[in-house]
N, C-alpha and C positions, 0 to 999 in steps of 0.2 A: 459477474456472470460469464459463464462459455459462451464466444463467438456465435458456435453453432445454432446453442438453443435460443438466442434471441434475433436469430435468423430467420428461426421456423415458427418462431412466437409473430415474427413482425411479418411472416408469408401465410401461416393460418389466420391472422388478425384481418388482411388485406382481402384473402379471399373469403372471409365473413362477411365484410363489411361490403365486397360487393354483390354476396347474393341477398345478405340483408335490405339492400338499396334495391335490388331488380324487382324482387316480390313486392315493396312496397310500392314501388310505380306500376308495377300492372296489377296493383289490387284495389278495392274500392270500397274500402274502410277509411277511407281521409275521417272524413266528415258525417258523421248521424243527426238524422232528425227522428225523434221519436214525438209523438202527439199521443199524448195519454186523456183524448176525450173521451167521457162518459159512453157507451154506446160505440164505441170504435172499434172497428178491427181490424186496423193495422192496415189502412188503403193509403193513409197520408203518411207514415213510414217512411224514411227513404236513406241510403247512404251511399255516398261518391267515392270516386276516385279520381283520380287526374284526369282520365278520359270519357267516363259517363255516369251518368246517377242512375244508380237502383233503384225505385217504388215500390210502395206495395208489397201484399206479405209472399209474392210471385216473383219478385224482382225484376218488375218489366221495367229493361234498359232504355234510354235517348245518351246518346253520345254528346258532350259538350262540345257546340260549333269549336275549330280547332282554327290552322291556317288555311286561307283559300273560303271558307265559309260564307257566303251571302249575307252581309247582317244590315244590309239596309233598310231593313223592316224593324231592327231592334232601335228600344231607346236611348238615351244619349247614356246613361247609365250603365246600361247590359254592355253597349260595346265599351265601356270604361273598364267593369270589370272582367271583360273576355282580354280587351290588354294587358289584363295584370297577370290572367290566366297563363297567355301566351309565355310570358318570362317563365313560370312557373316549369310547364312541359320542355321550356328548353334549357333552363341551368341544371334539373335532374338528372333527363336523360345524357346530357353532357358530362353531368357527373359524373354516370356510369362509365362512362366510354374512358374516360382520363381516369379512371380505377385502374381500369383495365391495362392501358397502356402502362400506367404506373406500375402495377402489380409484376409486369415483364421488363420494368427496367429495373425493378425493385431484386426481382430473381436474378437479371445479369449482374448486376451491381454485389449482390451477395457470394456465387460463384465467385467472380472476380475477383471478391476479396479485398477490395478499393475501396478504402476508408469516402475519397472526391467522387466518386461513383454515391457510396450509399448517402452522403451527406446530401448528393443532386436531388438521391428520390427519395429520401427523405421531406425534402424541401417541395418539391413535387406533389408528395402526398397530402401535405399541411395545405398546397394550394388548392388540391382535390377539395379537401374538407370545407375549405372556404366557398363552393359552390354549391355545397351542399348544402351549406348551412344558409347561403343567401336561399337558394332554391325554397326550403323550409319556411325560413323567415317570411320571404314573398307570400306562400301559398298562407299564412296564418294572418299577413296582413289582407287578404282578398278574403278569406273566410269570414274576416271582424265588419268589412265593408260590404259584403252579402247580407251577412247579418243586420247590421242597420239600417241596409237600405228594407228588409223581408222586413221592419216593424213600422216600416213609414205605413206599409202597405195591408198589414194585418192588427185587426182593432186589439187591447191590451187584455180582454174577456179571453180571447181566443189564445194569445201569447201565451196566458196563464198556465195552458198546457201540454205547450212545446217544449220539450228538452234537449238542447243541444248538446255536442260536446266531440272530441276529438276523436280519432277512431287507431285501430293497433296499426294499420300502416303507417300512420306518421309516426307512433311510434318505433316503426323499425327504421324510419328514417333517421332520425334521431340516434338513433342507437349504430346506425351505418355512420353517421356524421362521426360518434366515438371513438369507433372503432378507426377509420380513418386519420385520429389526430391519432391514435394510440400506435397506429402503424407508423406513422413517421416519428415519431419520438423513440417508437426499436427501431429502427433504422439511422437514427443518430445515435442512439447506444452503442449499436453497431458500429458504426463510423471511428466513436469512442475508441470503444476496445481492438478496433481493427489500426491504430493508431499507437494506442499502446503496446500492441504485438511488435509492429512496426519497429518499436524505438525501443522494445525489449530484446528482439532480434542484432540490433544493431549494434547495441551496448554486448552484448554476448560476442558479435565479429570480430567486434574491436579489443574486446580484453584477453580473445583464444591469439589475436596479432600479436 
């Protein structure tokens, strides 16, 4: 493949992958509860995002306590899983931020033309992904321990007609996570073939000698 085009493949990939990421943390599709009781309309409803949960077929918001929050009224549980919360909102939005930065060493490195440049951010980007992917991991292991703790707590009659299940933000988180190993893997492509130019240039100096 040409230099160019998997330059602009591993620059449109990056800056996908970080608006893919932005919309999924400010949005609050993580997580659905649906209750499909007899007689119901849609009051127990509810679906989250990283910073509040929705109710109701109105969407009246509560913000999930964050850092700084008073939880000495909570039980020994709530504040266990509000710490897992915590990791949660800070390996994401970290994540973003080191897209970003990434994304701008990823362009100099491109310009520049520097096999040791794009190979850096390259390597960079793969560390990006690994936050992201802890970040996800976390928030699916806090969803599973929500969940077990909400059935100590609600009799199995009632379970019967809860549906849970994942929501399209985490899937675009997911799909940000992708998109982020697939950028740094063109950006070692890149490295590649800016290597091989290299030693194609050179071999061409040496035999016009």
């Amino acid at each position: 493949m040409r230099y160019g085009v998997v330059v602009l493949l591993a620059g449109f990939s990056g800056l996908l992958c970080f608006c893919l990421l932005a919309v999924a943390i400010g949005s609050d599709y993580w997580y659905i509860i649906d209750v499909n009781k007899p007689n119901h309309t849609g009051e127990l409803n509810s679906h989250s995002g990283l910073w509040r949960i929705c109710e109701g077929p109105n969407g009246t918001s509560t913000l999930i306590p964050s850092f700084g929050a008073d939880t000495s009224s909570f039980s020994e549980i709530d504040r266990h899983l509000l710490s897992i919360h915590k990791w949660v909102v800070i390996l994401l939005p970290l994540s973003l931020v080191l897209v970003v930065l990434g994304w701008i060493f990823g362009l100099v490195s491109s310009l520049a033309q520097s096999p040791t440049l794009l190979t850096a951010s390259a390597s960079y980007f793969l560390l990006c992904s690994l936050f992201t992917l802890s970040g996800v991991s976390v928030y699916i292991g806090y969803s599973h321990k929500a969940w077990e703790e909400f059935q100590k707590v609600v009799s199995p009659e009632d379970l019967a007609y809860v549906d849970i299940s994942f929501g399209w933000s985490l899937a675009l988180a997911w799909l940000s996570f992708g998109l982020e190993v697939c950028t740094g893997l063109l950006l070692l492509l890149a490295a590649g073939i800016g290597r091989l130019k290299g030693h194609h240039e050179s071999g061409v100096v040496i035999t016009l000698t």
